[in-house]
C-alpha positions as CSV (number, residue, x, y, z in Angstrom):
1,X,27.8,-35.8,-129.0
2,X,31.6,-34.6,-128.8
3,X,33.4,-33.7,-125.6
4,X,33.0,-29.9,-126.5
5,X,29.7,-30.0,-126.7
6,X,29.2,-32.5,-123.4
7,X,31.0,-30.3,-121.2
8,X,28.8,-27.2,-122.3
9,X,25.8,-28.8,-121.8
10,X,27.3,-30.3,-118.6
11,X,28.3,-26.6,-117.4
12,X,24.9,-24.9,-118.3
13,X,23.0,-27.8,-116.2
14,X,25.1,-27.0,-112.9
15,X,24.5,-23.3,-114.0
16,X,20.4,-24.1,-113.7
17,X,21.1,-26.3,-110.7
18,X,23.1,-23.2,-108.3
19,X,20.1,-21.0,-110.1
20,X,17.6,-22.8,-108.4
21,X,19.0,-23.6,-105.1
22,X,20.1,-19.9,-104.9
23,X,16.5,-18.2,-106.0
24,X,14.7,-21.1,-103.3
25,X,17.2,-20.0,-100.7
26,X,16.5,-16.8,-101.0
27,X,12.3,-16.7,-101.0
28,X,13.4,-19.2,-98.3
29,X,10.7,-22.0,-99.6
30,X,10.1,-24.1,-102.9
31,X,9.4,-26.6,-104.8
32,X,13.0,-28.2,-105.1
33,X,12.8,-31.8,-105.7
34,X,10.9,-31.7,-109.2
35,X,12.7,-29.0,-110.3
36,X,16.2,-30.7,-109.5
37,X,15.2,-33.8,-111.1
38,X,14.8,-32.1,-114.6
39,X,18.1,-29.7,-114.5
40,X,19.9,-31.9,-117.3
41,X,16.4,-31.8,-119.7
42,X,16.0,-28.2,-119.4
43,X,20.0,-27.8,-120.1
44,X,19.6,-30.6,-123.1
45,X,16.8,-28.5,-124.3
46,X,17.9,-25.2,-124.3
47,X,20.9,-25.8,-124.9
48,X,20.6,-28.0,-127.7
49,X,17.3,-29.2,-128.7
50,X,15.1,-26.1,-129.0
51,X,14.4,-23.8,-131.6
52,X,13.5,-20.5,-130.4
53,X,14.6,-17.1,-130.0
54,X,15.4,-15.1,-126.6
55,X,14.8,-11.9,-128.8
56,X,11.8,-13.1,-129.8
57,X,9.8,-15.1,-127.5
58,X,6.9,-15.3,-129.8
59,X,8.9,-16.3,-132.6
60,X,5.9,-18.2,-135.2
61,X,8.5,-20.9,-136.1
62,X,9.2,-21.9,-132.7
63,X,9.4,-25.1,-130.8
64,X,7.3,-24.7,-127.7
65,X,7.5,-26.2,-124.2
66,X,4.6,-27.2,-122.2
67,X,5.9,-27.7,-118.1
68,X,3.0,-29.7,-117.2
69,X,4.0,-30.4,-113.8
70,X,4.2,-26.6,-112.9
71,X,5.9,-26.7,-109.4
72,X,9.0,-27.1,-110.9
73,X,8.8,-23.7,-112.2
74,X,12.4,-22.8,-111.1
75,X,14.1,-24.9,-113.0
76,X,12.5,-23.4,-116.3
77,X,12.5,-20.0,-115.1
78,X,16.8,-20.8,-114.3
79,X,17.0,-22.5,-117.9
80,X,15.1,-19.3,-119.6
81,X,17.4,-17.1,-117.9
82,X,20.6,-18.9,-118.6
83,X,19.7,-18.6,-122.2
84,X,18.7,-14.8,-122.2
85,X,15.1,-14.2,-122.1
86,X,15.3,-12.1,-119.1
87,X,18.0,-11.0,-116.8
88,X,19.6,-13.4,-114.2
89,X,18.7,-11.2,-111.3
90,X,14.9,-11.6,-112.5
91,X,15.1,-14.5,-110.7
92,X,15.3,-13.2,-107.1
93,X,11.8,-12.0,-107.7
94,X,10.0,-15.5,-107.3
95,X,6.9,-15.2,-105.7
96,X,6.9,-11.4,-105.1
97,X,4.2,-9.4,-105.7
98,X,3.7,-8.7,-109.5
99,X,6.5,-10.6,-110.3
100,X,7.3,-11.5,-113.8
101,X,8.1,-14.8,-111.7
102,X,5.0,-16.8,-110.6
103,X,4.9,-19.7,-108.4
104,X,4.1,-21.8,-111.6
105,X,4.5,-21.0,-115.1
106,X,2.4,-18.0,-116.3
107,X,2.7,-17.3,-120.3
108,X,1.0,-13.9,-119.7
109,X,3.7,-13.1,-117.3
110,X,7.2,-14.7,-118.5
111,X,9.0,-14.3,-122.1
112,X,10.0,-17.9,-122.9
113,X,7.0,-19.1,-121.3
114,X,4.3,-20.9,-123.9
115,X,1.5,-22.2,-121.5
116,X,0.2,-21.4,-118.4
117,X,0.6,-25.0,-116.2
118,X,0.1,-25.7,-112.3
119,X,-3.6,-27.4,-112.2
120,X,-1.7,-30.6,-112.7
121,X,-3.0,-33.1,-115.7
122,X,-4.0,-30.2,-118.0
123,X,-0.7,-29.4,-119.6
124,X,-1.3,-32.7,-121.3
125,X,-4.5,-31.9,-122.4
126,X,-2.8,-28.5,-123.7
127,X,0.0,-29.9,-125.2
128,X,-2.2,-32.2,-127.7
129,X,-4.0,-29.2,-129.0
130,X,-1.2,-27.6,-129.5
131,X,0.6,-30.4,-131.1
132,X,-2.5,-31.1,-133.2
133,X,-2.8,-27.4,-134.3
134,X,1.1,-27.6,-135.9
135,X,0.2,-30.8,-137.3
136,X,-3.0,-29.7,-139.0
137,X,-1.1,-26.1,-140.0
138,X,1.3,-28.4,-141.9
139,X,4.2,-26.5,-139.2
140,X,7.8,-28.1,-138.6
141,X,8.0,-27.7,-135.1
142,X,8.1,-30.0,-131.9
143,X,5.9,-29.4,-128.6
144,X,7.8,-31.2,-125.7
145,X,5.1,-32.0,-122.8
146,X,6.9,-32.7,-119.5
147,X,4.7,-34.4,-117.3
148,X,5.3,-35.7,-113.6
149,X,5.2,-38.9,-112.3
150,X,2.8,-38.1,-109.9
151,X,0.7,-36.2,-112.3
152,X,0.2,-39.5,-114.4
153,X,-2.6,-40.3,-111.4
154,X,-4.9,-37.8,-113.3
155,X,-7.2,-39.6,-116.1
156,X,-6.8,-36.6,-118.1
157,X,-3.3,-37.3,-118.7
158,X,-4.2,-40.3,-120.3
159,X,-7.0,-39.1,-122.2
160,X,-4.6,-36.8,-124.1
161,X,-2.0,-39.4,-124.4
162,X,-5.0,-41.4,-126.1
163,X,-5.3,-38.4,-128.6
164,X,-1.4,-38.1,-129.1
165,X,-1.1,-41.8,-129.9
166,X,-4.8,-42.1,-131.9
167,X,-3.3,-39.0,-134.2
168,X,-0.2,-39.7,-134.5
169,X,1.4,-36.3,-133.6
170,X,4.8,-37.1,-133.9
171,X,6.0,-33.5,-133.1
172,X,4.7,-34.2,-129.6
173,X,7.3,-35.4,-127.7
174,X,5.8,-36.8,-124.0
175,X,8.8,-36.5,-121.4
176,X,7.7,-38.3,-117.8
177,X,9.8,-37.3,-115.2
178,X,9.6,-40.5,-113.3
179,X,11.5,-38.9,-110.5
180,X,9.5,-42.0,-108.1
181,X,8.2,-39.4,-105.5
182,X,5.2,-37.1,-105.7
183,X,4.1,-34.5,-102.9
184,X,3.0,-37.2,-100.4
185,X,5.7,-39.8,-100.8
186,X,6.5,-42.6,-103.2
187,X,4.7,-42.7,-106.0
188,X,4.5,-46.6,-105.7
189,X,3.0,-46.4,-102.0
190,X,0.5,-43.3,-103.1
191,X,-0.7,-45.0,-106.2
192,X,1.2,-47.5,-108.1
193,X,1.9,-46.5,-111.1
194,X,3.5,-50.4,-112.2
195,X,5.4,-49.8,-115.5
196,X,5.0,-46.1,-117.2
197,X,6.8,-48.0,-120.2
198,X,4.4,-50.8,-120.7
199,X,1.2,-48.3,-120.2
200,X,2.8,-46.0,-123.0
201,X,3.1,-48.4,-125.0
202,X,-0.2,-50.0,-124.6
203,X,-1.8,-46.2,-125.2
204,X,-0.4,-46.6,-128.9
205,X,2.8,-45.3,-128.9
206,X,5.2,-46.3,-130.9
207,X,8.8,-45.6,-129.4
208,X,9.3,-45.1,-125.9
209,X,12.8,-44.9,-124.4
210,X,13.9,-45.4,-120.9
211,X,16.9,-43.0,-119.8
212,X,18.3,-41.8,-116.8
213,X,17.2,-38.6,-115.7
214,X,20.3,-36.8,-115.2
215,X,22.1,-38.1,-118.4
216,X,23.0,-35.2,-120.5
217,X,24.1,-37.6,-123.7
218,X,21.3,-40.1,-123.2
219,X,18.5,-37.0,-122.8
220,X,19.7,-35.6,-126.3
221,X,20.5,-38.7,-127.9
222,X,16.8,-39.6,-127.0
223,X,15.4,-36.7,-128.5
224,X,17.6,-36.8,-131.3
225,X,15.7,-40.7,-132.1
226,X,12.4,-39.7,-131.2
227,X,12.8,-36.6,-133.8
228,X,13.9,-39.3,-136.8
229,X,10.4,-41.1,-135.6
230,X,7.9,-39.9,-137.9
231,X,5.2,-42.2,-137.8
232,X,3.5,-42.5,-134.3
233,X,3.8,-40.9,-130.8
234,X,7.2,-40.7,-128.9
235,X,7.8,-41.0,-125.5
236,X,10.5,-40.5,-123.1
237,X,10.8,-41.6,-119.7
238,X,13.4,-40.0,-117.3
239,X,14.6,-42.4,-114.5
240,X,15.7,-40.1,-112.2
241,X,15.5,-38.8,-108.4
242,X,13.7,-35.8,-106.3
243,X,15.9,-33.8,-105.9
244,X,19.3,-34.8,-108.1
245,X,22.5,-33.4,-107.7
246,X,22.3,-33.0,-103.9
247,X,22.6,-35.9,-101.9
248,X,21.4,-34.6,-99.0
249,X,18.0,-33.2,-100.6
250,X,17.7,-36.3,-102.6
251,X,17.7,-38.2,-99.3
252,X,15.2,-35.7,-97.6
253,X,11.9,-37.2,-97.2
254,X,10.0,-34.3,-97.5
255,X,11.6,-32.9,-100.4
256,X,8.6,-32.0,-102.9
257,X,8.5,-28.6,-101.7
258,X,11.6,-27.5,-99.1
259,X,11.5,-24.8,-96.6
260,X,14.5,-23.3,-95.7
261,X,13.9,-22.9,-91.9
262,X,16.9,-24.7,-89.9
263,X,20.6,-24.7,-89.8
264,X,21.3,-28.2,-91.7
265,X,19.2,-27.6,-94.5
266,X,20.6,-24.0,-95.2
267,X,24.2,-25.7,-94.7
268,X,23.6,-28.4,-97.6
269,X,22.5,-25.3,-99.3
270,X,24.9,-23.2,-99.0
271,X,27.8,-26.3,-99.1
272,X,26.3,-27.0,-102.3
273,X,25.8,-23.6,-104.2
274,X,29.6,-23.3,-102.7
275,X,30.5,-26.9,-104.7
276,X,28.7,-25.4,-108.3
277,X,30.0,-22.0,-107.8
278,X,33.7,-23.9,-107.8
279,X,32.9,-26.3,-110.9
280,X,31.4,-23.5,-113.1
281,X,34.4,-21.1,-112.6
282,X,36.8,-24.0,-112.9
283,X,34.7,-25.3,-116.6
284,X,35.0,-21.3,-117.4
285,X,38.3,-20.2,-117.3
């Protein structure tokens, strides 16, 4: 990857980032840790990876994007509107009533949007099918699954990864935000997950790479080897943290889902869409 294209990518993430912090400030509540954590994926994917067109959401030839852990919403909805599937100001309209904007993703409702996600553990299940339909169509296109740490404590995730690995649907590419915390706390104190790399690789597949989350290089260099890997399942595991890009909301212990109801947290905030704001006019001019 060349500095040009670095620094883009680099500016669209903070772009997502002040999106998301800026549409949960204002509905005054969210889900802001899991949708932090995955700012540098969405910006890797559209602004690089993907193939699709804004103009045309339903595009035949399109790679498609399953958000399995649905809470983190925002940070798709931010990435879609970054790249021009709907207005920027769309996003002020999370949560309202008859909103194009759901709390999770909702493809009936939002262009860019390719399967409805929330009931955590059945995007994977989804995300096979889909996977397996291209594959049995003969299509050239890739289904990214992006599945949460915590999510992994549903069977049915592994059941599908079962299928992905048994059929070797290479155009599925399984990204695990291990992010280390899940609604109730730490993943490892909830339910230890032990090594997400050793129990992909045990469920047959072939390549799994270990990067850290908020790496814009490593993300795309990742996807980049996991494309040239034809014959078995690829995985990729993020290393990252609730809530990245904020130190003060990846410190906050309750950070799964963030209200906005007291002076410090609408401070780091503010302090924070403030620092962004400064970096993204400074990359633009």
């Amino acid at each position: 990857m060349d500095k040009v294209e670095l620094k883009e990518l680099t500016l669209l993430a903070a772009k997502i980032r002040k999106d998301v912090l800026e549409l949960l400030k204002h509905r005054g509540y969210g889900h802001l840790g899991g949708s932090m954590s995955i700012v540098e994926l969405m910006a890797v994917l559209y602004g690089k990876q993907l193939r699709v067109d804004p103009a045309n959401p339903q595009w035949e030839d399109r790679d498609m994007v399953v958000l399995s852990k649905g809470h983190s919403g925002p940070a798709w909805y931010s990435a879609l509107a970054e790249k021009g599937f709907f207005p920027k100001e769309k996003l002020m309209t999370l949560n309202d009533g008859g909103t194009m904007l759901p709390s999770h993703p909702d493809r009936t409702k939002t262009p860019g949007v390719d399967m409805t996600t929330g009931s955590l553990g059945q995007g994977t299940s989804a995300a096979a099918g889909i996977a397996y339909g291209q594959k049995l169509k003969g299509q050239d296109r890739y289904t990214y699954l992006i599945v949460g740490d915590g999510e992994l404590n549903e069977g049915q995730c592994w059941e599908a990864f079962m299928l992905i690995a048994a059929r070797k649907l290479n155009n599925c590419i399984v990204i695990i935000d291990d992010n280390k915390r899940q609604l109730d706390g730490y993943t490892k104190d909830v339910l230890n997950p032990f090594s997400f790399e050793e129990k992909m690789k045990a469920f047959g597949f072939d390549l799994v790479q270990v990067v850290k989350g908020n790496d814009i290089e490593a993300i795309s260099n990742a996807i980049d080897k996991a494309k040239a890997h034809k014959d078995g399942a690829n995985c990729i595991i993020l290393d990252g943290i609730k809530g990245s890009g904020v130190k003060y909301f990846e410190e906050l212990k309750s950070n799964h889902s963030v209200k906005f109801n007291n002076d410090e947290i609408n401070k780091a905030a503010d302090d924070a869409i403030a620092a962004l704001g400064e970096f993204i006019e400074k990359e633009e001019a």
